[in-house]
C-alpha positions as CSV (number, residue, x, y, z in Angstrom):
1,X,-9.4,0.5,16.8
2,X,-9.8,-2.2,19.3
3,X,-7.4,-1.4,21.3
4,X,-8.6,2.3,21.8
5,X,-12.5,1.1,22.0
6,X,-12.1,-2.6,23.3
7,X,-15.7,-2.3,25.0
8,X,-17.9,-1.6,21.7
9,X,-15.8,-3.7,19.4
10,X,-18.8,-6.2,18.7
11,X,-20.6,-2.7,17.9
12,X,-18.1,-1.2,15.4
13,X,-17.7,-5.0,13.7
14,X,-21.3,-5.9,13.4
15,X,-22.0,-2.8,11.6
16,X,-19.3,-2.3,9.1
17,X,-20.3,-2.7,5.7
18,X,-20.0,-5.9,4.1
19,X,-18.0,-5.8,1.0
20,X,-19.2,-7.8,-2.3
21,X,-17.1,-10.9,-3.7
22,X,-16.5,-8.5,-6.5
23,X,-14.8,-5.8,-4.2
24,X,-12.7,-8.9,-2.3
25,X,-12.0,-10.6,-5.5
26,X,-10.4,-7.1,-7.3
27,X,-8.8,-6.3,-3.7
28,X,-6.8,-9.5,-3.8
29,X,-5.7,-9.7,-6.9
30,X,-4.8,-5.4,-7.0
31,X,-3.0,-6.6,-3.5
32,X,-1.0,-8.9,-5.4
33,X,-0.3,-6.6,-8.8
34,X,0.5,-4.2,-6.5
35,X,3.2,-5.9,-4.9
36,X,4.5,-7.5,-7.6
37,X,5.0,-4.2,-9.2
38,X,6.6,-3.0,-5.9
39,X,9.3,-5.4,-6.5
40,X,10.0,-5.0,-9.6
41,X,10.4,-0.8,-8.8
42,X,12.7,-1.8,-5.7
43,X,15.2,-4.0,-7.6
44,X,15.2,-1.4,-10.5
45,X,15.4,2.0,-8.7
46,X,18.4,0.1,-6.3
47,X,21.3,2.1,-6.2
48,X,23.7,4.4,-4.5
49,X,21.2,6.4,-2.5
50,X,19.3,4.9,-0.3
51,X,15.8,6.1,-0.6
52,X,15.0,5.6,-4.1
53,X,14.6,2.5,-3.9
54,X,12.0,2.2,-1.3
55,X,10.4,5.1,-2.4
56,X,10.0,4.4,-6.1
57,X,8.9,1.1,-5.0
58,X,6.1,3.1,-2.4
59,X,4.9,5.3,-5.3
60,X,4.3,2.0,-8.2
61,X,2.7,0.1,-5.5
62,X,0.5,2.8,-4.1
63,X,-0.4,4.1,-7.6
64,X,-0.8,0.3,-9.5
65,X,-3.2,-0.7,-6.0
66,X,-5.4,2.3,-6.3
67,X,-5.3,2.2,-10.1
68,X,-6.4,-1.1,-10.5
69,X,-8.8,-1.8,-7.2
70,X,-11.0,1.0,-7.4
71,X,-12.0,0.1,-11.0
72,X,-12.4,-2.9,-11.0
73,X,-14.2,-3.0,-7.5
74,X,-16.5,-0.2,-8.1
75,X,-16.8,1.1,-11.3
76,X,-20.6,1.3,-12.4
77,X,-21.5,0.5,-9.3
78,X,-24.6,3.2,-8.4
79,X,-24.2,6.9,-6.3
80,X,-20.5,5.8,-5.7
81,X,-17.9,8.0,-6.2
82,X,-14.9,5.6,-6.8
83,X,-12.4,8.5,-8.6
84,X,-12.1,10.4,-5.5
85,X,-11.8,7.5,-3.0
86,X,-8.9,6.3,-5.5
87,X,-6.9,9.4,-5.4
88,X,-7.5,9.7,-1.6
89,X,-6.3,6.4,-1.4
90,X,-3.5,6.8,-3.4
91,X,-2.5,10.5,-1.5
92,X,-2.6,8.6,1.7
93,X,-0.7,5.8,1.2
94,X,1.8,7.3,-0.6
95,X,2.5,9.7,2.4
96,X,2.4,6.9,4.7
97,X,5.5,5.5,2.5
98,X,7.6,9.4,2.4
99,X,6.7,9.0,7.2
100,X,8.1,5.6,6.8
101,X,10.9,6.4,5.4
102,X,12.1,7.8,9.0
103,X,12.6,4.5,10.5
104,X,14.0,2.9,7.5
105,X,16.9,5.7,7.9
106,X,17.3,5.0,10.9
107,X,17.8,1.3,11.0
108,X,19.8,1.5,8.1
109,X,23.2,1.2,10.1
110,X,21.8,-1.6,12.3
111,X,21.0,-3.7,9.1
112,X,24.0,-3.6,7.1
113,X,24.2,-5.4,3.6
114,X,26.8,-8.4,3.5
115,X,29.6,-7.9,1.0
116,X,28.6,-10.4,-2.0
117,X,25.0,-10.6,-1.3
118,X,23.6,-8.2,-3.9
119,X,24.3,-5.1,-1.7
120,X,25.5,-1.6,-1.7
């Protein structure tokens, strides 16, 4: 966004909505689940073909992050509807993970695993 509107960035910064230690506490530590559970899904779903992996590991993360952030970050909170920013969230960056799965095929053959070191 800067790069595309460099001269009002002090504009778009200065009035973006200030998030509550509550919302930064649950982020971090969803951020953190999330990716813990992403490795755990990666090293499971490894195997002969090579998109499971990433992409069961895409789905656990994207699903655990919206599952536990939006919850713990906004529910109760007043004229907030939390539900359907969770699923958008989860839709979207799940997506994003099936795109990206483009340029992990195709630097597949430049990234080779070595023989011995846990690879396929």
């Amino acid at each position: 966004m800067a790069l595309i509107n460099s001269g009002d960035v002090n504009n778009w910064i200065n009035n973006a909505p200030a998030l509550s230690l509550r919302a930064l506490l649950a982020f971090g530590a969803s951020f953190l689940f999330a990716n813990f559970i992403a490795i755990i899904f990666f090293d499971a779903a490894r195997g002969p073909h090579w998109w499971t992996a990433p992409l069961a590991a895409s789905f656990a993360a994207s699903l655990v992050f919206s599952a536990v952030y939006y919850p713990a970050a906004f529910a109760g909170a007043v004229q907030l509807s939390w539900t359907d920013s969770a699923l958008v969230h989860f839709i979207v960056f799940f997506a994003e993970s099936v795109v990206l799965l483009v340029p992990y095929y195709l630097l597949r053959p430049a990234m080779r695993p070595l023989h011995g070191r846990n690879g396929y």
